[in-house]
C-alpha positions in Angstrom: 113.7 27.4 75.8 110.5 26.4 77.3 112.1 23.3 78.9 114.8 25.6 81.0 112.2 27.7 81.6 109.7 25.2 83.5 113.6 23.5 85.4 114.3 27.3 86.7 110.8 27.2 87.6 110.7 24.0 89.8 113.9 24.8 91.1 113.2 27.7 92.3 110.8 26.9 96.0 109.6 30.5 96.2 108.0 30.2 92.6 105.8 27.5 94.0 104.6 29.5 97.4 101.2 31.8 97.1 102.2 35.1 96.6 100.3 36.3 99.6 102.2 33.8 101.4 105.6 34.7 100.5 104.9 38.5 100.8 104.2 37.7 105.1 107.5 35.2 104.7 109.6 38.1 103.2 108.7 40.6 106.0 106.4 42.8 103.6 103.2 42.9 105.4 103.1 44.6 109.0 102.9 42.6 112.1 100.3 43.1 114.6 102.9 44.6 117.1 104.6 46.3 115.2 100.7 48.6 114.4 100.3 48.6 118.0 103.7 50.2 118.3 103.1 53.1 115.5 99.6 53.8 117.1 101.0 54.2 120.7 103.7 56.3 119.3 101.8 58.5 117.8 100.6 60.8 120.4 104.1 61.1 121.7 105.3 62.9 117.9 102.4 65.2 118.2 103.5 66.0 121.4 106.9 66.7 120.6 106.0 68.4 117.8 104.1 71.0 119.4 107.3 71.3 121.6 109.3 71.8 118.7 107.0 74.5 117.6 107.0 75.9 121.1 110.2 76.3 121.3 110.5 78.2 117.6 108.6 80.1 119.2 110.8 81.3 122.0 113.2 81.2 120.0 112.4 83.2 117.4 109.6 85.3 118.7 110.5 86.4 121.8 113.4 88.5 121.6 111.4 90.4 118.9 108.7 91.2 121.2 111.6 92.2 123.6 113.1 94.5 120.6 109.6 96.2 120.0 108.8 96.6 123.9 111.9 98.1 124.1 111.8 100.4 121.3 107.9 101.3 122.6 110.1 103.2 125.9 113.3 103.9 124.1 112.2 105.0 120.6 114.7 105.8 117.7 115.1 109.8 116.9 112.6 111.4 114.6 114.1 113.0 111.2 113.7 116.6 110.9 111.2 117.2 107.5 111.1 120.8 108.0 110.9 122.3 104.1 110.6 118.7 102.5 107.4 118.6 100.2 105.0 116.1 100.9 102.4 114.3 98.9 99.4 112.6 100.4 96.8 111.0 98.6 93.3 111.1 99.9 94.5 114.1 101.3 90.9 116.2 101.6 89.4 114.6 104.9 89.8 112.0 107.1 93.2 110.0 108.0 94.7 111.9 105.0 93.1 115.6 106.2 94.6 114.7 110.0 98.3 113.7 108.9 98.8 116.5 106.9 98.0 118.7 109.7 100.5 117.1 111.6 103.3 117.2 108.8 102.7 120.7 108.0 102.9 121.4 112.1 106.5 120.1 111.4 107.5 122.7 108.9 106.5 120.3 105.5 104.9 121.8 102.4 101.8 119.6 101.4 100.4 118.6 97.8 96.6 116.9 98.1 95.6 115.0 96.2 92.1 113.8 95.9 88.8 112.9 94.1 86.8 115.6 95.8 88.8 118.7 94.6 87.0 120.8 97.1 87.9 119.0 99.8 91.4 119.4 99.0 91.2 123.0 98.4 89.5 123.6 101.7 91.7 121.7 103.4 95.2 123.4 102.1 93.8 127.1 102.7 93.1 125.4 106.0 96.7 124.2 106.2 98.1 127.5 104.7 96.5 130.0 106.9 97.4 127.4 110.4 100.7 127.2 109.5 102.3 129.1 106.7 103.6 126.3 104.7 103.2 125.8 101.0 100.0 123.8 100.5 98.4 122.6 96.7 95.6 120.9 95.7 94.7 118.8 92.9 91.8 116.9 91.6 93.1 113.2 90.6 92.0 109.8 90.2 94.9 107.9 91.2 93.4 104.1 89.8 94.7 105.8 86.7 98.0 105.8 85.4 97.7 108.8 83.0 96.1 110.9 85.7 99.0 110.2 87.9 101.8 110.6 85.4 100.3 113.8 84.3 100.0 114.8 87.8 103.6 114.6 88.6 103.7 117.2 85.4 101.3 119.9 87.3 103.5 119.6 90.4 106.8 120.3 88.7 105.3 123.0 86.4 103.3 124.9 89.3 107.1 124.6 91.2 105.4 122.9 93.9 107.8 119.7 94.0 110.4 117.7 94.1 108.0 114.9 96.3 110.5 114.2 99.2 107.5 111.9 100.8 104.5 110.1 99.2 101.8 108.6 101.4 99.3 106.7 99.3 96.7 107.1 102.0 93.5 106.8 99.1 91.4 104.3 99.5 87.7 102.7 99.3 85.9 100.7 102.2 83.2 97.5 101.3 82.0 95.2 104.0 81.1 92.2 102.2 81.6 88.7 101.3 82.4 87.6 98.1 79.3 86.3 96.8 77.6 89.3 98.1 80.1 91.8 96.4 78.4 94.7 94.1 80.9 93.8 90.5 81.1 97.3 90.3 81.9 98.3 93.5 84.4 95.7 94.2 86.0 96.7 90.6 86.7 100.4 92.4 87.6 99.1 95.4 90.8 97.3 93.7 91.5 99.8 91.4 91.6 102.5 93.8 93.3 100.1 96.6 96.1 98.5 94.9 96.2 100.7 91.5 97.1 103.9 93.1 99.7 102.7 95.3 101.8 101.2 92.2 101.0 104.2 89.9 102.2 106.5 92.0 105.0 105.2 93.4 106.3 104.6 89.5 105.7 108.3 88.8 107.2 109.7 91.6 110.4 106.9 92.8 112.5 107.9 90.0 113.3 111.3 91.3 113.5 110.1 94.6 116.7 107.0 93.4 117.8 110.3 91.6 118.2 112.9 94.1 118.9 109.9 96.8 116.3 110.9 99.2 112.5 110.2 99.4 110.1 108.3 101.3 107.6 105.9 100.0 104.6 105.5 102.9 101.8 102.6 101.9 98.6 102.7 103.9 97.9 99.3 104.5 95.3 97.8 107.3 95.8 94.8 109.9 93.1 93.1 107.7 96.3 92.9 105.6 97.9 91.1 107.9 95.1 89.1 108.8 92.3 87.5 107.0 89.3 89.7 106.8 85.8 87.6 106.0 83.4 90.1 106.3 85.3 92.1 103.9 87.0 89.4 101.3 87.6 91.9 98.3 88.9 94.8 100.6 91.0 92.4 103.1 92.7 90.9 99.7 93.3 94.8 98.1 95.3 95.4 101.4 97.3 92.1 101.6 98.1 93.5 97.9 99.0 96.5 99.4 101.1 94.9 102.6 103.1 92.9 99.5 103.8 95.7 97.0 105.4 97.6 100.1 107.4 94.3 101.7 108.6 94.0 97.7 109.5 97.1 97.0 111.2 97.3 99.9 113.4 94.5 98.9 114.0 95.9 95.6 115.5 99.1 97.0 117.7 96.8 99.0 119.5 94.8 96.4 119.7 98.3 94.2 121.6 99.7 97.1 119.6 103.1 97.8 117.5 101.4 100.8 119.4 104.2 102.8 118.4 107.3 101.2 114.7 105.9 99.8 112.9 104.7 103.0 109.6 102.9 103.0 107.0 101.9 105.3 103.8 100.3 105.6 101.4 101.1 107.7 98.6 98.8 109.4 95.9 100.1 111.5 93.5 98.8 113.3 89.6 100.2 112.4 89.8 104.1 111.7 86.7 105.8 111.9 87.1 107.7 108.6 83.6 107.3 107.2 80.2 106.8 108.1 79.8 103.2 106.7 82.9 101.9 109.1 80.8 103.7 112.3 77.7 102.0 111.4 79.5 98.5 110.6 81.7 98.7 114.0 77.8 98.0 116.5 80.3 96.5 119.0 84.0 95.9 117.9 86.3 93.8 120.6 88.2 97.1 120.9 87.5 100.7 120.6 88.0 101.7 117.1 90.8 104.7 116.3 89.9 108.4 115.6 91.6 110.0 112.6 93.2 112.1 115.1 94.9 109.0 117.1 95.9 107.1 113.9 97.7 109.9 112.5 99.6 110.6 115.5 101.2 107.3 115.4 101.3 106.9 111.6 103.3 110.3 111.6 105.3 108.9 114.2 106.5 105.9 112.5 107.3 107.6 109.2 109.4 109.8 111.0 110.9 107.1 112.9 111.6 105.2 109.3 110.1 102.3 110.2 109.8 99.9 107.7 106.4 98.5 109.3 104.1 100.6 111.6 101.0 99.0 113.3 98.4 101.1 115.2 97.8 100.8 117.8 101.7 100.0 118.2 101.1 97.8 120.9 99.8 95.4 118.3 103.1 95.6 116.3 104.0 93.3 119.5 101.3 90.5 118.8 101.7 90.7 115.4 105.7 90.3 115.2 105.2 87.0 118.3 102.3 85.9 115.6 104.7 85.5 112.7 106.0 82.3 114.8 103.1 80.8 115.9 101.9 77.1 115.5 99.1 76.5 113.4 96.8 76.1 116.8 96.9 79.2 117.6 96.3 81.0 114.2 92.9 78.9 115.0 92.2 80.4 118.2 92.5 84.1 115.7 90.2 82.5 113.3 87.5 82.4 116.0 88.3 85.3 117.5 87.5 86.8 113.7 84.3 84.4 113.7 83.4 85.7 117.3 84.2 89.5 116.0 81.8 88.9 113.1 79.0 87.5 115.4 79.2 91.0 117.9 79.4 92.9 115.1 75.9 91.6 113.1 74.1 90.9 116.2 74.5 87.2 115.4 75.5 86.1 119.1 74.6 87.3 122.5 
């Protein structure tokens, strides 16, 4: 065995060759011009791959910023909601307090709901005596389940239902980062934020899939669109938010009742709704939104049924064109954010 071993051997020439030597001789290594070749055609693929992604983006992204222009001149009808029963969460001041005004100027019957019980109270008798619609108020903390559940009980013993609209509109502010984040602040924050969106929407969609008509509204932000550093535990409650809605939305879809159970999800830009937002916002890029303005086109969009409302709506244009852009220019929003920061905590002149 041995002895054929050794012939095969000797026979063989490549067996006698250094196997550094035969590796060049079989082509394996890389020749000098062929390197050359690679590195001088390497510019030329980054070029044409930003072309590529240039084009996707005409492609792709322009004739939805056409489509939202157009529909910003030539908007769809408004439903009529006269008599339907609305439920807004948050409902005792601020962006809750103004859209509620609006609804109930439209004929709707409003439920409150909110923490500070006298703040919903004073704002229904305000609602009742303005306009003569129904108006209730109840104290709940929507982070919980049980209070929610047992909620939906009040509002069909008191006759003040069926809940043809729900607008989670509750919510908690922190500007922070996440290594400066107070455990039990942040711990409300996401309870409140993301809790009370699911919870209520589980109490109250079943009547709405039965009856074939409701409206589920989510208030989201833009820092749900787009990563929010100075505010990491609040940015991440709203992208929560932004993908419970964009699921749910596909779940009424497949089930076949996306017709006659609408959603949208809202994302404004920086409401002044409490005092802590006016004193963060020393000297935002753009003017920040009133209650008052917000609402307007909040209302707007859930009367138009559309699935995703921005405010202002003339961001709904970027952000739709921004859904196709190459990774370069997502940087150039990343320093915008950086430069935003820097304005806003007097860390750059």
């Amino acid at each position: 065995m041995s002895s054929s071993t050794s012939t095969s051997d000797r026979s063989d020439p490549s067996s006698c060759v250094d196997p550094n030597r035969r590796e060049e001789a079989t082509g394996g290594s890389t020749s000098p011009s062929h390197v050359r070749f690679v590195i001088a055609l390497e510019p030329l693929l980054t070029v044409l791959s930003i072309v590529f992604d240039l084009v996707k983006v005409i492609l792709l992204g322009v004739p939805l910023l056409f489509r939202e222009i157009y529909s910003m001149f030539v908007p769809r009808p408004q439903k009529d909601v006269r008599g339907q029963v609305v439920l807004v969460t948050g409902g005792g001041n601020g962006l809750g307090r103004a859209m509620a005004q609006l609804l109930a100027a439209r004929g709707c019957h409003l439920v409150l709901v909110d923490i500070d019980l006298a703040a919903a109270e004073r704002t229904a008798e305000e609602i009742k005596q303005q306009y003569g619609v129904s108006t209730r108020a109840y104290r709940v903390d929507v982070s919980k389940y049980d209070q929610c559940h047992q909620l939906a009980a009040s509002i069909e013993r008191d006759g003040a239902g069926p809940v043809d609209i729900l607008i989670n509109n509750a919510g908690l502010i922190m500007f922070a980062f996440i290594n400066d984040s107070d455990v039990e602040r942040a711990n409300s924050v996401m309870d409140v934020n993301m809790k009370s969106h699911i919870w209520m929407t589980k109490v109250f969609l079943d009547g709405m899939i039965k009856r074939k008509r409701g409206h589920i509204v989510g208030i989201s932000s833009m820092s749900g669109m787009y990563a929010f550093p100075w505010g990491v535990v609040y940015s991440a409650t709203k992208f929560a938010v932004s993908g419970f809605m964009a699921s749910l939305t596909e779940q009424l879809r497949i089930q076949g009742i996306s017709k006659s159970v609408r959603t949208t999800c809202v994302n404004p830009y920086y409401v002044t709704t409490r005092k802590d937002v006016v004193e963060f916002l020393q000297k935002p890029r753009f003017a920040p939104l009133t209650c008052d303005q917000a609402a307007r086109e909040i209302v707007k969009g859930i009367l138009r049924e559309d699935i995703v409302v921005t405010v202002p709506r003339l961001f709904g244009v970027f952000t739709r064109f921004m859904l196709f852009f190459p990774v370069p220019v997502q940087q150039l929003v990343r320093d915008y954010l950086i430069r935003e920061y820097e304005l806003n905590n007097n860390l750059h002149t």
